[in-house]
N, C-alpha and C positions, 0 to 999 in steps of 0.2 A: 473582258471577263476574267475571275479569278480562278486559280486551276481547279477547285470545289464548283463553280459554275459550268467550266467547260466538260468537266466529268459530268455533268450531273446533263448537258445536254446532249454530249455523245450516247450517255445511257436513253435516253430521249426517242433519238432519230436513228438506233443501230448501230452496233460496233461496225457493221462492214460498211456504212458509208460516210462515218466519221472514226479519225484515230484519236480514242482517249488518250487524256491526259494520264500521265503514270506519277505515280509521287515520288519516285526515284528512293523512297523508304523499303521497299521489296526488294527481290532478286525475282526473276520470270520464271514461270515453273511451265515449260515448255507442253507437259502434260494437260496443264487445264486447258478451258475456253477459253476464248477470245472475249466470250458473253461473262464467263465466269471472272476471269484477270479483271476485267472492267469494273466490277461489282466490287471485288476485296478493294480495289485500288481506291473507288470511290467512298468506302465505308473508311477507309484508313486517312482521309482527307478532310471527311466528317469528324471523325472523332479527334481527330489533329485540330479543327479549326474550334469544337467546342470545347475543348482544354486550352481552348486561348492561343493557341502556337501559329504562327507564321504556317499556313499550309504552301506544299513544291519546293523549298528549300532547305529540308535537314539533310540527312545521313543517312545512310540503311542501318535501320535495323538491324540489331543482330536478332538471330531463332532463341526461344527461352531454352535453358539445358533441360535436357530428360531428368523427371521426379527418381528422387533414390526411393524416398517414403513412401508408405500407403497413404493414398487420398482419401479424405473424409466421406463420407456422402452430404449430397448438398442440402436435400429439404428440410434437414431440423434447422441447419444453420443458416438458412434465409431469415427464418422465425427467429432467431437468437441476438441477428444484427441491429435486434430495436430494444434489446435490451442487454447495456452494456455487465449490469455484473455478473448472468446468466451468461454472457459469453466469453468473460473472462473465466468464470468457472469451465467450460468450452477446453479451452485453450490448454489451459493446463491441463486436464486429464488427457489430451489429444497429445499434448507433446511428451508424458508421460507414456503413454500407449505406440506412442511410433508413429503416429499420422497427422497429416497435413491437411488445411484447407484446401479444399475443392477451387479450379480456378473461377468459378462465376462469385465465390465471395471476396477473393481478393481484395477489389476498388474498395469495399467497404471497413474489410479491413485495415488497407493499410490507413484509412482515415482517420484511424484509430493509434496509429503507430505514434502520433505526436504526444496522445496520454499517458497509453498504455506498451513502449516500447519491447520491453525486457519479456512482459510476458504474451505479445503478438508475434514478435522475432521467429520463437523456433517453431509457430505451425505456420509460417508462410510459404517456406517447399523454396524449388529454387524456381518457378514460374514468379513468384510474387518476391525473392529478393529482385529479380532482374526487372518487375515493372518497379521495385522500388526507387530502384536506381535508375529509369528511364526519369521517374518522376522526382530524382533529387531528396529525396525522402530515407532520414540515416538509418541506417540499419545499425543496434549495439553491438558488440564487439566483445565477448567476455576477453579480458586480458589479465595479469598476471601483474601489475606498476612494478618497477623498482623500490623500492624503500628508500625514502629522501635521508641525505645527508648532509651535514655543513660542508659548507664549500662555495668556492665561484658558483656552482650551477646554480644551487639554492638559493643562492642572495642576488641569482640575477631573473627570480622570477617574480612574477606578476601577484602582489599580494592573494588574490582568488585561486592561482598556483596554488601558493604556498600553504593556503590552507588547506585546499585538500591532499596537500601531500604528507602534511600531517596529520589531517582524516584520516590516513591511510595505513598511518602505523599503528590502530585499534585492534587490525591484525595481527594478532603473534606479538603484540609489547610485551617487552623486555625492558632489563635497567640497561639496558646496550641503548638503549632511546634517548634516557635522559639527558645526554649535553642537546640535543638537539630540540627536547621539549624546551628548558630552560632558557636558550637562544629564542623560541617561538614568542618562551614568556615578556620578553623586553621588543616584541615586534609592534612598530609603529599603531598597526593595524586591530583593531579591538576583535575582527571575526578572525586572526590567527592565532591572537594571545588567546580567544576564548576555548578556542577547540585545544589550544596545547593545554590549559587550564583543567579541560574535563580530563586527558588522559594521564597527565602526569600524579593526580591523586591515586588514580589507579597501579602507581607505584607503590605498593606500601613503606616502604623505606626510605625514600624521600624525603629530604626535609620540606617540602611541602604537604606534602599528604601527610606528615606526623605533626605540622602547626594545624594544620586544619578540626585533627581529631581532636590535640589538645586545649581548641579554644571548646567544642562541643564538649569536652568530659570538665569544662567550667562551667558552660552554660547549665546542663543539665542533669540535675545530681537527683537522688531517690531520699523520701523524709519517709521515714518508716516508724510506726506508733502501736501500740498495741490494738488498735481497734483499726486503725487503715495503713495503707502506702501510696504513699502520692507520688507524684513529681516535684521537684524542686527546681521550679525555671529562672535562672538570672539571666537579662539579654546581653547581650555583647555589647562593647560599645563599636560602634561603624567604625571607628580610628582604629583599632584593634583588628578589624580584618587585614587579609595582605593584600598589596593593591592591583595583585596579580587574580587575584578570585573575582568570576565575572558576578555579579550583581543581578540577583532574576526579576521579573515582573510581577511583584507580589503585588497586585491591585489590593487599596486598602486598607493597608496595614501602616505603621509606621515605621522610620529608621529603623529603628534596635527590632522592632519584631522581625523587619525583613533581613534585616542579617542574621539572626536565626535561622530562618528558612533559610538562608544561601550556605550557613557551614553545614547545617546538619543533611542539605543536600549534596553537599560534598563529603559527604563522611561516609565511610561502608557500614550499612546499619548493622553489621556481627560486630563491629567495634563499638557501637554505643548499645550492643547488648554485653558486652566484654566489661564497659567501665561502666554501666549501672548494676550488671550482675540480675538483670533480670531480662526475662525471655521476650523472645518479638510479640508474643502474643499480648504478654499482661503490659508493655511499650505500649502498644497500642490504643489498649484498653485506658491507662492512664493518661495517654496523650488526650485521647478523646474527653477527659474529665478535667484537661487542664485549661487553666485562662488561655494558653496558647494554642490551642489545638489547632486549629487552622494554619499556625506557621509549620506547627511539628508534622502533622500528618503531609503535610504537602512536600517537607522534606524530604521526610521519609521515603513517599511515592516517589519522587526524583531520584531519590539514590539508590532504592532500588531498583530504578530500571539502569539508571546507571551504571551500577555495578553487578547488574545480572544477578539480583538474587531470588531466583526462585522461589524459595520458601517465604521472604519477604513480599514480595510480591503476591502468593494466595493469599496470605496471611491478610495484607492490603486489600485485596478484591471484597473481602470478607466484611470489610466495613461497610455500616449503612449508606448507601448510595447519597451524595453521589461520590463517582472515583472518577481519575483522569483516562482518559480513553483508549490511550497506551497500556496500561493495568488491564482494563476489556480485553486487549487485543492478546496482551503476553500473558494471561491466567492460563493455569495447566486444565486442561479438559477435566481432570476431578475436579480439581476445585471449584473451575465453574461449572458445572454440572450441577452438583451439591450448591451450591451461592443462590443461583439462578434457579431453580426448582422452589429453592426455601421463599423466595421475594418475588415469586409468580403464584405464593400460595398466601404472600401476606397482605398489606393494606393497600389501597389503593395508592398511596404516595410511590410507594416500593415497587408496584405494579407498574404502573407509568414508567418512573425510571428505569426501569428494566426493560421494557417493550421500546422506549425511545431508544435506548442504547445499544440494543441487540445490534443492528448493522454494524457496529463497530468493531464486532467481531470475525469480520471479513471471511466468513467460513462458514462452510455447512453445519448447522447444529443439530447433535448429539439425537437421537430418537427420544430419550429421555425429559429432553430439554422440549422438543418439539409437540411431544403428547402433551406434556405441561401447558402448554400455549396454545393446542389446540381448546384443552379442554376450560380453555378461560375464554376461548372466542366462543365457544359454543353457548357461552352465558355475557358476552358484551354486548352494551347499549350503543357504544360508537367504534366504528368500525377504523379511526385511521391511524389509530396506532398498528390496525395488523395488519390490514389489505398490503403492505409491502413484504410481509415479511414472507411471503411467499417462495422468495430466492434463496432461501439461508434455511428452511426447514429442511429436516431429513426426507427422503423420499419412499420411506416405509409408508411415511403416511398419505401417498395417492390414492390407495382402493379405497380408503375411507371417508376421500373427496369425490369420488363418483357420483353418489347419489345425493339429493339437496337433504340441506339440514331441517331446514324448513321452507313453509310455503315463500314466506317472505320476510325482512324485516336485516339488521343487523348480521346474526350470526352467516344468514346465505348470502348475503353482499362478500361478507368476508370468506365465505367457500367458495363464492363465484371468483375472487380475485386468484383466490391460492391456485386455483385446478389449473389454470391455464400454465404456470410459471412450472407448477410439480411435474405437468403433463411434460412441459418440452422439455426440461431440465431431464426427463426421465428417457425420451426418444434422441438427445441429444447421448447422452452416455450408453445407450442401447447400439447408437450407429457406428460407436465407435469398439466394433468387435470383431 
């Protein structure tokens, strides 16, 4: 027999007239039973042999350390472990607040640590990093890198090194960067040359980010008439780019268009409002009227996330759907509030696209935004653009999910989905007080 069978027939025929097997994972705690010892011993052989492990032959155990944090309570988050982005929402207000997972959700937690790392990490308490590490399972590590610099060390690393270690000077860049972006630019390797590529534009002084600007203020000039202002698009020629600028995936389009797109998404869009001398707004507006609009506005959207422009960026959300999903994500709460209000009151095209895209906003939406969308469900014929959006509405509005909307049909499909998600999303943040 194996030491799971011989436990499990000592527990059988009595401790006093057979001696269990011990797993040699414990220390004896002199205090318990004979009947009791047998039992943990046996449970601990179990759960050893259905995790796959060799049972009678590890190591003891160590004891988990005593919790510093307050522990969660368990019963909202039983309910929350079947729905991952209620429970990421979870997580973060918990590690915000000071508290940790309860140990009975652990296991399913840390199942989760392979997705959702960074933000499972700080409510696991120090019970669930020590089963993390029983189970091999990496725990992230906030650190602080050094800042890469030429040298032996640099040139003796592993090209996927070296790109993120130039990832890494996104932080705090300085022209104290540039010998080192410039060395990235001549690296054998297309994923280091790319990333040195995006950040050295971000130098404004550079002589690459000032060839960059000056092929865009050729491309793109302003024809102004008494009766309109257009755009003035010449495309580039491909030989004309520098061979250092990575090349994007503009499905669709041809050469010259797509290198359009790739300078004016490397340009900071306050410099192609600098040399056409007019504002991101009316850019916009005539990009949208131009033969190019598709290369321009896709620029645009690139480089302002690129270079964090804000105001470009609302500006962008602002346009008729659709936008890229980044734009969703980085709009400042006026702007979409205001966006997203107007194109949940307008056509059916605008409605859809608006309803598909909302999760992309990874975030609880606005009361504002969420009466809006109630009161388009309480008049929709199909229900599955909304029955998700259950996780992302504000939570003002659950008294008003209590009672059904109606007897039957559409709109109460879609109240029966939302109650349940508002109800726990709402005793999840309750427990944690």
């Amino acid at each position: 027999m194996n030491p799971l069978e011989e436990a499990a027939a000592a527990l059988q025929i009595g401790v006093r007239k057979a001696t269990p097997v011990r797993s040699g994972r414990l220390d004896p705690d002199p205090s318990e039973s004979p009947e009791k010892t047998a039992l943990v011993e046996a449970g601990l052989l179990d759960l050893t042999a259905r995790a796959g492990a060799t049972v009678g032959s590890a190591e003891k155990l160590s004891s988990a350390p005593p919790e510093v944090l307050k522990v969660a309570h368990t019963a909202p988050l039983d309910e929350a472990l079947a729905s991952e982005p209620i429970l990421l929402e979870w997580a973060k207000l918990a590690a915000e607040r000071g508290f940790i997972a309860p140990p009975k959700a652990l296991p399913g937690l840390l199942k989760k640590m392979a997705r959702h790392p960074r933000e499972i990490a700080p409510v696991l308490g120090e019970r669930g990093r020590w089963m993390a590490a029983l189970m091999d399972i990496p725990i992230p590590v906030e650190e602080v890198p050094e800042r890469a610099e030429m040298g032996p060390e640099y040139e003796a690393m592993a090209w996927g090194e070296r790109a993120t270690a130039i990832a890494r000077l996104r932080e705090g860049l300085s022209p104290v960067d540039e010998p080192l972006l410039l060395h990235a630019l001549l690296d054998r390797r297309k994923e280091v040359r790319s990333v040195a590529a995006d950040l050295i534009v971000r130098l404004p002084n550079t002589t690459e980010a000032k060839s960059v600007i000056t092929l865009v203020e050729a491309a793109i000039g302003v024809k102004r008439s008494l009766l309109k202002t257009s755009l003035n698009v010449a495309l580039p020629e491909v030989e004309a780019l520098p061979s250092w600028l990575p090349r994007g995936a503009w499905a669709g389009v041809g050469p010259k268009a797509a290198a359009l797109a790739d300078i004016v998404a490397h340009t900071p869009p306050s410099a192609i409002e600098r040399s056409t001398g007019l504002s991101r707004q009316d850019l916009v507006q005539l990009a949208q009227k131009s033969e190019f609009s598709r290369e321009l506005l896709d620029g645009f959207q690139e480089g302002a996330l690129r270079f964090d422009d804000q105001e470009w960026i609302d500006t962008l959300f602002a346009v008729e759907p659709p936008v890229r999903g980044e734009i969703w994500r980085r709009a400042s709460e006026s702007a979409f509030d205001a966006v997203v209000v107007g194109w949940l009151k307008g056509a059916d095209k605008a409605l859809n696209h608006t309803l598909a895209h909302l999760p992309q906003r990874s975030r609880t939406l606005s009361p504002v935004v969420s009466r809006a969308i109630m009161a388009k469900a309480q008049k929709a014929e199909h229900p599955y653009l909304y029955t998700d959006l259950g996780r992302l509405l504000d939570l003002s509005l659950l008294p008003l999910l209590r009672e059904p909307w109606a007897d039957e049909g559409t709109p109460e499909k879609i109240r029966q989905a939302w109650y349940p998600a508002l109800d726990l999303r709402t005793r999840l943040r309750n427990s944690l007080q």
